[in-house]
C-alpha positions as CSV (number, residue, x, y, z in Angstrom):
1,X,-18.3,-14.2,107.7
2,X,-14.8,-14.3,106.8
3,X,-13.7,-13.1,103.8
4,X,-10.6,-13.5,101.1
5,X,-9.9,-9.3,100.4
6,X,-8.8,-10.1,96.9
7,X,-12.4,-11.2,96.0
8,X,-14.5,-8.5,94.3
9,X,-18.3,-8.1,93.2
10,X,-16.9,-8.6,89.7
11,X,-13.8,-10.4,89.6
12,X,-10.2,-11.1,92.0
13,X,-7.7,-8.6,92.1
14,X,-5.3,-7.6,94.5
15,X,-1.8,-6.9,95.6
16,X,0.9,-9.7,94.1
17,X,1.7,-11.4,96.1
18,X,0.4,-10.1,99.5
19,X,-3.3,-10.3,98.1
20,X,-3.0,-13.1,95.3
21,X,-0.4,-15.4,95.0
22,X,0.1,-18.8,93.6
23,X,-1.0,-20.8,96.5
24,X,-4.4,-18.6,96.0
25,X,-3.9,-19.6,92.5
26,X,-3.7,-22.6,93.1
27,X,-6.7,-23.5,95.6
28,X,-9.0,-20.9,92.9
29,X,-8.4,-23.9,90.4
30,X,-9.3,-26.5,92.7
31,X,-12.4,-24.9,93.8
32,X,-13.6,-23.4,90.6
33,X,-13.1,-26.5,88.6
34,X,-15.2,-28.4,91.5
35,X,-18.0,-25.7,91.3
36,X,-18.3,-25.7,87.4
37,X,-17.8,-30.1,87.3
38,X,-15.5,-29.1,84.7
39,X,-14.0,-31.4,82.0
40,X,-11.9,-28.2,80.1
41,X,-11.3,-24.6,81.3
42,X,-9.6,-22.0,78.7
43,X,-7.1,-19.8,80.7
44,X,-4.9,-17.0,79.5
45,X,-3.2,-14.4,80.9
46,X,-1.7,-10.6,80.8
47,X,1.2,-9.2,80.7
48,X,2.4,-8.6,84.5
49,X,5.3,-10.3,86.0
50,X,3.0,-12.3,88.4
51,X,0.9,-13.5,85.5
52,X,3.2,-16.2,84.3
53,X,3.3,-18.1,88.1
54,X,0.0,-17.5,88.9
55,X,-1.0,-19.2,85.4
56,X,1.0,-22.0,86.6
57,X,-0.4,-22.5,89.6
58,X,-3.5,-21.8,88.5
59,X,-3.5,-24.6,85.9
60,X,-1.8,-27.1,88.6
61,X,-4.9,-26.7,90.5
62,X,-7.2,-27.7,87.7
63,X,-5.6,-30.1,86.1
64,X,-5.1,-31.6,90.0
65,X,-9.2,-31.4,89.6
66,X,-8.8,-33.8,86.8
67,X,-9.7,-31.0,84.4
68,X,-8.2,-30.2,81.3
69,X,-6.5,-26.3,80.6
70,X,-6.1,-25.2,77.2
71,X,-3.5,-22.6,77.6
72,X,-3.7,-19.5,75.2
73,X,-1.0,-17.8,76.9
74,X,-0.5,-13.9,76.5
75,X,-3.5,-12.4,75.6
76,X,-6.6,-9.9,76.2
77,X,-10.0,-10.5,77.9
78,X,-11.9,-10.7,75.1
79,X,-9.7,-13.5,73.8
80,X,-11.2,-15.4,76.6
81,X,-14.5,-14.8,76.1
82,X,-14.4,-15.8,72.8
83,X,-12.2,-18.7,73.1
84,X,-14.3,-20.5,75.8
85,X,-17.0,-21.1,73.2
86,X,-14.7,-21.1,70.5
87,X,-13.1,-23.9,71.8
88,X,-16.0,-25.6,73.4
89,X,-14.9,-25.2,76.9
90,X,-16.6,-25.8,80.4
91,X,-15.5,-22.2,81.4
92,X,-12.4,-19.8,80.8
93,X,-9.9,-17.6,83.4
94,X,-8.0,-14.5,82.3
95,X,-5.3,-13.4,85.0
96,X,-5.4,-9.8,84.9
97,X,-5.4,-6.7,87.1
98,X,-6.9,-4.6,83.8
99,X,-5.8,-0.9,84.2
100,X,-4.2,-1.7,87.9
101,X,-0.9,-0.4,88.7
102,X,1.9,-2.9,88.1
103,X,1.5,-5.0,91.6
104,X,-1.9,-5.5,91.2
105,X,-3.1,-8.5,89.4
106,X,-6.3,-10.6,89.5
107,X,-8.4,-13.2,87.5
108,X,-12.3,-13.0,85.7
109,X,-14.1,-15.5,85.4
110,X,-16.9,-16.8,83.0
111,X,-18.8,-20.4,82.5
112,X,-20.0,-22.1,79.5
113,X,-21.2,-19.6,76.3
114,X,-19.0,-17.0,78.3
115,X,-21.5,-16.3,80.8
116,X,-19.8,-14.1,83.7
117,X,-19.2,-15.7,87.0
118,X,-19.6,-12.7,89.9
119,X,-19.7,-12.9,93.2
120,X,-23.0,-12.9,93.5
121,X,-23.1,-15.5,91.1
122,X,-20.6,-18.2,92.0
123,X,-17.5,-16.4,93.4
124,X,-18.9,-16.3,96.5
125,X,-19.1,-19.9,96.7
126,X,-15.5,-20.2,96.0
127,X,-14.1,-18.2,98.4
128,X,-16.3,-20.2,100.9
129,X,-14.8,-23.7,99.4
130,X,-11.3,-22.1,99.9
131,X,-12.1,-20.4,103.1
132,X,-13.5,-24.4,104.3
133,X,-10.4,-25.8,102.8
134,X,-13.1,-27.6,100.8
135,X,-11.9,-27.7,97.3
136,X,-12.7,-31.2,96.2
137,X,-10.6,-34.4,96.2
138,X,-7.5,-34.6,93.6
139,X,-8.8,-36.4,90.8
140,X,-6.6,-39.8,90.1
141,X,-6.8,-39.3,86.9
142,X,-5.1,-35.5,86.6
143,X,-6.1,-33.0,83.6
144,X,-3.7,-32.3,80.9
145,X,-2.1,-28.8,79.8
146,X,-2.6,-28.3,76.1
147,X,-1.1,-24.8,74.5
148,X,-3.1,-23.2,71.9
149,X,-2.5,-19.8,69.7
150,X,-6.2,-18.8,68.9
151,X,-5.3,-15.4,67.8
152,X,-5.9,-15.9,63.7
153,X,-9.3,-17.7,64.8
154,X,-10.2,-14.2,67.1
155,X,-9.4,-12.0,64.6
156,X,-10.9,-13.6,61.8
157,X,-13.8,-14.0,64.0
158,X,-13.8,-10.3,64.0
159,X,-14.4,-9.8,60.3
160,X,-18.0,-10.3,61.1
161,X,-18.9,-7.4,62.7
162,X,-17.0,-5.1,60.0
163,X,-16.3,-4.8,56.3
164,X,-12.9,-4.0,55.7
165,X,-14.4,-3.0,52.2
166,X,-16.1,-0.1,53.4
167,X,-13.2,1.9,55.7
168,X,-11.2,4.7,54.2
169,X,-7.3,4.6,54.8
170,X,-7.2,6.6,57.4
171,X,-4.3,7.6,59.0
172,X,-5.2,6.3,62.9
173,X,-3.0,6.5,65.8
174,X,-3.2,3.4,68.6
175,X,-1.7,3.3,72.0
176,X,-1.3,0.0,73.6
177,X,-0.3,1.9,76.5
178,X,2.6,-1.3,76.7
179,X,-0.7,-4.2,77.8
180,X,-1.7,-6.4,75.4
181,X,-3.5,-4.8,72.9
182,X,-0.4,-4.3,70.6
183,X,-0.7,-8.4,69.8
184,X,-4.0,-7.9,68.2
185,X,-3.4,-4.7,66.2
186,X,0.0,-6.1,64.8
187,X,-2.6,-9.2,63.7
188,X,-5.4,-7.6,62.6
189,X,-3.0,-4.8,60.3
190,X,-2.8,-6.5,57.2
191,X,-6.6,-7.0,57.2
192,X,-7.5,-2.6,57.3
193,X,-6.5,-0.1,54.5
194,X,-5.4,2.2,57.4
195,X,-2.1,3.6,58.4
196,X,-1.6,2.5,62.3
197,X,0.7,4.9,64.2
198,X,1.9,3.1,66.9
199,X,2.9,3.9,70.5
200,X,4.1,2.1,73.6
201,X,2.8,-1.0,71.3
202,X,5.2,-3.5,72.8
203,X,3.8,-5.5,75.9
204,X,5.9,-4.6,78.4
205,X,5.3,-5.7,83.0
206,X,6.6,-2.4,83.9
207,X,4.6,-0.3,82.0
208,X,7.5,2.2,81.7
209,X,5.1,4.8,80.0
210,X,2.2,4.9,83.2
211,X,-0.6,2.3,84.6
212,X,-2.6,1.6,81.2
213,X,-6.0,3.6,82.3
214,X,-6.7,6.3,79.3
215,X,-9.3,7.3,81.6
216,X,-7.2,9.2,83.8
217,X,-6.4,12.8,82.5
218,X,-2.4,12.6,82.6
219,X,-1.9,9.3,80.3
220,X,-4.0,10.8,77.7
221,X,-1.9,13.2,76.8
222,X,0.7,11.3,74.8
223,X,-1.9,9.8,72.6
224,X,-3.4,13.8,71.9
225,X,0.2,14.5,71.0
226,X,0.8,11.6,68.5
227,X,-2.8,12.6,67.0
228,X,-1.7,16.6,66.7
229,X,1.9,15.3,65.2
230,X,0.9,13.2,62.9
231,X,-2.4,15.0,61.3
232,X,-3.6,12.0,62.2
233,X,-7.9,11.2,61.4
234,X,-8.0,9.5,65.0
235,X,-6.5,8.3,68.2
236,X,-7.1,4.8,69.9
237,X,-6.6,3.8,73.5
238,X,-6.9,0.7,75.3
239,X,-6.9,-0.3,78.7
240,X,-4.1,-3.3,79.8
241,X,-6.3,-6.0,78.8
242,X,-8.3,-4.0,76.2
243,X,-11.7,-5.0,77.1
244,X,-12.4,-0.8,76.8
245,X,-10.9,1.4,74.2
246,X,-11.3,4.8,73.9
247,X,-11.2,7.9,71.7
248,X,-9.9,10.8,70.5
249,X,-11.2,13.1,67.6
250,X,-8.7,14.6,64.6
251,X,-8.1,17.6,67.1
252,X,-6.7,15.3,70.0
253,X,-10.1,15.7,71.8
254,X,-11.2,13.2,74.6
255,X,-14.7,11.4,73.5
256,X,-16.7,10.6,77.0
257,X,-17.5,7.0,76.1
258,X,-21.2,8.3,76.1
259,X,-21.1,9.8,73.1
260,X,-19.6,6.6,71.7
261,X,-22.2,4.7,73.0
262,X,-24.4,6.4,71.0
263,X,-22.2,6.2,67.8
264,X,-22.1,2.6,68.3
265,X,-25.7,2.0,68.8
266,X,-26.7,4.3,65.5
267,X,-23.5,1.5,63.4
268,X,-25.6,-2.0,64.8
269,X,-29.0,-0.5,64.2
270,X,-28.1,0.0,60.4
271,X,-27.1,-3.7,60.1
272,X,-29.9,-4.5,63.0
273,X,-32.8,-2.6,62.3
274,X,-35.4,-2.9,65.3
275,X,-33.7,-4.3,67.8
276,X,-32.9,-4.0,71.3
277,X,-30.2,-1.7,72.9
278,X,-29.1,-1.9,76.0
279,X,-27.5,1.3,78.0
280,X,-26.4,2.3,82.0
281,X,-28.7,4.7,83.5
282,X,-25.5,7.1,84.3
283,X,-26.1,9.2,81.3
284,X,-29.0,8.5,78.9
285,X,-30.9,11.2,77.4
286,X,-28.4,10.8,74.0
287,X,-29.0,7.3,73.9
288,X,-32.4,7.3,74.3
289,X,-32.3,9.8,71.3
290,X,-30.1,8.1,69.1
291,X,-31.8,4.6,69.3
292,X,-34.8,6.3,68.6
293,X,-34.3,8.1,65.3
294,X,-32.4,5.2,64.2
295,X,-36.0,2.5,65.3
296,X,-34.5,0.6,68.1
297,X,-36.1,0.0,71.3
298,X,-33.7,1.0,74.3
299,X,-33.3,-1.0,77.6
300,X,-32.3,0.3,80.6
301,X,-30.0,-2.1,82.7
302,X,-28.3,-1.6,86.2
303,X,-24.6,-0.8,85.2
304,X,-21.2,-3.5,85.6
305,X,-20.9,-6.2,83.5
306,X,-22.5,-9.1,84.7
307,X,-25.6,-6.6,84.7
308,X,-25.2,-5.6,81.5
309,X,-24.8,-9.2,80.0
310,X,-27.6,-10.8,81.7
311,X,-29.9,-7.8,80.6
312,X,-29.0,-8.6,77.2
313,X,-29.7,-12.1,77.4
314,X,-32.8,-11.5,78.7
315,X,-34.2,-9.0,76.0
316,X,-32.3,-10.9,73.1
317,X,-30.2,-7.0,72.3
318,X,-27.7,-6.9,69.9
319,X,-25.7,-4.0,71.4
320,X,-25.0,-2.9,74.9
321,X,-23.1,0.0,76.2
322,X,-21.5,1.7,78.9
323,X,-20.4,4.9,79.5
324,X,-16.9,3.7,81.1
325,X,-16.2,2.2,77.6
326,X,-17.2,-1.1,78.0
327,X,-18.7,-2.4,74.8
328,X,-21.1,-5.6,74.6
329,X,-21.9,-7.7,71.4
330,X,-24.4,-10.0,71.0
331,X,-22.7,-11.9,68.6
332,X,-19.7,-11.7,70.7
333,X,-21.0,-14.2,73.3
334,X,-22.6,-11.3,74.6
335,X,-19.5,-9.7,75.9
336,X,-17.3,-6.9,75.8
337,X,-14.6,-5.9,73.3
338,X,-12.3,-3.3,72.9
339,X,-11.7,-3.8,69.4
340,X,-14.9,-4.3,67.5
341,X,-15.8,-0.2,68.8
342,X,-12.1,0.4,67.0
343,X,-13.7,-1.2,63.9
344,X,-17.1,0.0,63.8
345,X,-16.1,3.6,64.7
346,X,-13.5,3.5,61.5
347,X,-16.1,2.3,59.1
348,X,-19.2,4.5,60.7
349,X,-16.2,7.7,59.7
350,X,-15.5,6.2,56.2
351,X,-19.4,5.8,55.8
352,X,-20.6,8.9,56.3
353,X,-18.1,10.0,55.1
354,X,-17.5,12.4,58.1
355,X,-14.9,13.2,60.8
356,X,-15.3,12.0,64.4
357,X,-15.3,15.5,65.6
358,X,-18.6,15.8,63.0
359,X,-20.0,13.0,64.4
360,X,-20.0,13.1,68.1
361,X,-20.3,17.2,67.8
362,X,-24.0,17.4,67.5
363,X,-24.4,15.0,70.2
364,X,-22.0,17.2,73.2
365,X,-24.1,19.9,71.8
366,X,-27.6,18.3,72.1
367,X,-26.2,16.8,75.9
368,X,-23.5,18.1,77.1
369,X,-21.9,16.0,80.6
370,X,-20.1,16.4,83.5
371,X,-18.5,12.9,82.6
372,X,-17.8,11.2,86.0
373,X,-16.6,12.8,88.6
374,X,-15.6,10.5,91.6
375,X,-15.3,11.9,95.4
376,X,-14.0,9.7,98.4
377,X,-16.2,10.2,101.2
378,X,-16.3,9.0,104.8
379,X,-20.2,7.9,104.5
380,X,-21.6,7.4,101.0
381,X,-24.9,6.0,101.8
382,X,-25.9,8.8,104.4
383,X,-24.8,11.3,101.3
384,X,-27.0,9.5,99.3
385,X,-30.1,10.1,101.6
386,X,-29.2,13.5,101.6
387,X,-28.9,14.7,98.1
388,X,-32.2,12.7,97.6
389,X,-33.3,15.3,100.2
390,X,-32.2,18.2,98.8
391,X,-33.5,17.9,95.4
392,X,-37.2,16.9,95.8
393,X,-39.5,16.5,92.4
394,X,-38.3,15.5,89.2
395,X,-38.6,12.1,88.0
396,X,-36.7,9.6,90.1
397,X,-34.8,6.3,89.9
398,X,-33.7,3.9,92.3
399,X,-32.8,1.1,90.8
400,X,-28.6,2.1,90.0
401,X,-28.1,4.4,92.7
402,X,-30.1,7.6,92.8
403,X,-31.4,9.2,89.1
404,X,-32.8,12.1,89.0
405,X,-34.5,13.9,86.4
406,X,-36.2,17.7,85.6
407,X,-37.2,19.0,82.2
408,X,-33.7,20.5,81.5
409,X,-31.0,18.6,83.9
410,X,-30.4,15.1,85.3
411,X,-27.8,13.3,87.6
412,X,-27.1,10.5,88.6
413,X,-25.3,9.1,91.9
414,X,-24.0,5.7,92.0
415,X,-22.0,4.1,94.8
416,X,-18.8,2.3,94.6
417,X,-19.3,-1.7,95.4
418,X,-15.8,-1.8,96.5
419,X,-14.6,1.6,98.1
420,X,-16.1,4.3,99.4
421,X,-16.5,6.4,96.7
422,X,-19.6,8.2,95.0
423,X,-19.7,8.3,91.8
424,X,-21.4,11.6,90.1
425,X,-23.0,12.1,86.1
426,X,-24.5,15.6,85.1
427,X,-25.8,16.1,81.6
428,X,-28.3,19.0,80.0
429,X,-30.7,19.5,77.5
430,X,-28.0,21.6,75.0
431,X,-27.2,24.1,77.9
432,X,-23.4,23.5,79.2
433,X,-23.5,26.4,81.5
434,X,-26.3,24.9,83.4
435,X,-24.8,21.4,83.5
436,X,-21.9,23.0,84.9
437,X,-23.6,24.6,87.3
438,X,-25.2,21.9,88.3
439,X,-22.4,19.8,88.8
440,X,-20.1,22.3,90.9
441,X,-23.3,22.5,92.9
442,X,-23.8,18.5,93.7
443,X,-20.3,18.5,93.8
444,X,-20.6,21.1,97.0
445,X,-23.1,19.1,98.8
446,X,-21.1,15.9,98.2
447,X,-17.7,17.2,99.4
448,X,-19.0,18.9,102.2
């Protein structure tokens, strides 16, 4: 079957304009607004030069559908996801390539009650109406464009997952790494006792200060600087569209998003006692801990989003995490943010009246990780078969890859669904030399 390269198993994204462009745009509005029989679609978009045309032609094609777009211009994910119900829309669009280089761009996709739209579930019909040039007829009666600024509704929204009451004023830095993020913290500001340090907090298409991906090693470092400089209690990173955030301890440390998983889960289950947490089977022995001493019941769910989400759905869970920093609310429509973590890790500090270093400390020590470790490789499944070969026993896992567990060490080997790249997590029972071991070790076989 044919297929449109900018379509992925979670979202679009591509190349602008050689992979997405506005006459893409343009036909993705047609079709989607046929598939969803929509009467009102929320889109919004990011800050990349292509965003503001691709909007354009993005909204031309829906409104052409005879569907109304309410506009909320510049924004982050999240403020899609929570203005589709917000706003009691048919479905919402954000036009974003995320932590992408500066070329990329891309769109995601979710349907009534924010409910995420993969390609497995619905994106794959699209690209076939496009593919057909079978987008439905032009309505005679075309949709209107309304503009709307939603961001006091989001953040006020917001207030109910924290209590501004209960955080410290700590002295925090946060790096917008020049996405959007810097739009929400200037609004939400006035509402925390804290002292925000600011850096690269101006939305800016070239991202003059490197892609906005804190995960990769070399754009970490200004944000461990500004933490060191400043004396600061904690640093704050967010992705272009800050649907992940991601942080740093008083001593500029990196904090695998494991650990915050963790932290997050022990925050809900105060408020939440008993219920349901949701985690990735990357890493897990921490969160199964955690969840535990603290009397919630923990779910195991294949990792990505629309995984995640419908999990949580499923077993009514208030909280679901992933190691890669994405961070799911049930009272968030069930979907990610990147600034209720910022919040809840603030007053969790203030709480307990400890630093993050004290928090998370106990936890690396407990289970240390390898953190993931990604290899390009000619033939991922066949490597796959192999290390499932080479390390017989232990408890084993299927259904995300390939988990494997002994008494003192597990890993886990995922697959990526859209290059070919293997994905690798190591953690111990408190022994780092043996998780390190381990991991060089896989890390051979895979490489080889």
């Amino acid at each position: 079957m044919d297929r449109i390269k900018s379509f992925k198993a979670y979202d679009i994204r591509g190349k602008a304009p050689s992979e997405l462009n506005t006459d893409l745009a343009y036909k993705i509005g047609r079709a989607y607004a046929s598939y969803l029989g929509a009467k009102k679609i929320v889109i919004g978009h990011d800050v990349r030069k292509s965003s503001g045309e691709l909007s354009e032609a993005l909204a031309k094609g829906l409104t052409d559908s005879g569907t109304d777009v309410i506009d909320i211009g510049l924004c982050g994910t999240e403020m899609i996801y929570f203005g589709t119900p917000h706003l009691n829309a048919d479905g919402g669009i954000m036009i974003t390539a995320s932590h992408n280089p500066p070329e990329y761009n891309g769109m995601k996709f979710v349907k009534r009650a924010s409910v995420p739209v993969g390609y497995d579930s619905g994106l794959n019909e699209i690209e076939k109406m496009i593919l057909k040039n079978d987008v439905g007829v032009k309505s005679k009666n075309p949709g209107k464009v309304f503009t709307a600024d939603i961001m006091e509704d989001f953040i006020s929204n917001l207030r109910q997952f924290y209590d501004a009451g209960k955080i410290k004023p700590l002295k925090v830095v946060v790096n917008a790494g020049n996405g959007c993020a810097g739009l929400s913290l200037n609004a939400i500001e006035g509402d925390l006792p804290v002292k925000m340090i600011k850096i690269f907090n101006e939305p800016d298409p070239d991202f003059p200060n490197g892609v906005p991906n804190p995960l990769l090693p070399e754009n970490r470092q200004t944000t461990i600087d500004a933490v060191k400089k400043n004396n600061a209690d904690l640093g704050v990173a967010w992705d272009g569209d800050y649907d992940r955030c991601f942080f740093f301890d008083e001593k500029g440390n990196f904090i695998e998003g494991y650990y915050i998983v963790g932290l997050l889960a022990k925050s809900i289950l105060k408020k939440y006692p008993g219920e349901k947490i949701v985690h990735d089977p990357r890493l897990t022995w921490n969160t199964l801990e955690v969840v535990g001493k603290a009397g919630g019941e923990a779910v195991q769910s294949v990792s990505g989003h629309a995984f995640i989400k419908q999990k949580m759905r499923e077993v009514n869970a208030v909280y679901g995490g992933e190691m890669s920093a994405h961070h799911y609310f049930r009272e968030n429509s069930y979907s990610d943010s990147g600034m209720i973590p910022f919040l809840l890790i603030m007053q969790l500090m203030s709480e307990e009246n400890k630093k993050l270093s004290e928090l998370v400390g106990a936890m690396i020590e407990a289970y240390p990780c390898s953190g993931e470790i990604n290899s390009t490789i000619d033939n991922p499944q066949e490597k796959l078969r192999e290390i499932d070969k080479k390390y017989p026993g232990g408890k084993r896992d299927h259904s995300d890859g390939l988990s494997v567990e002994y008494d003192r060490w597990r890993f886990n080997l995922r697959i990526s669904n859209t290059e070919p790249i293997i994905r690798l997590n190591v953690e111990s029972r408190a022994d780092k030399k043996l998780m390190e071991e381990k991991t060089e070790e896989l890390l051979k076989t895979i490489r080889s």
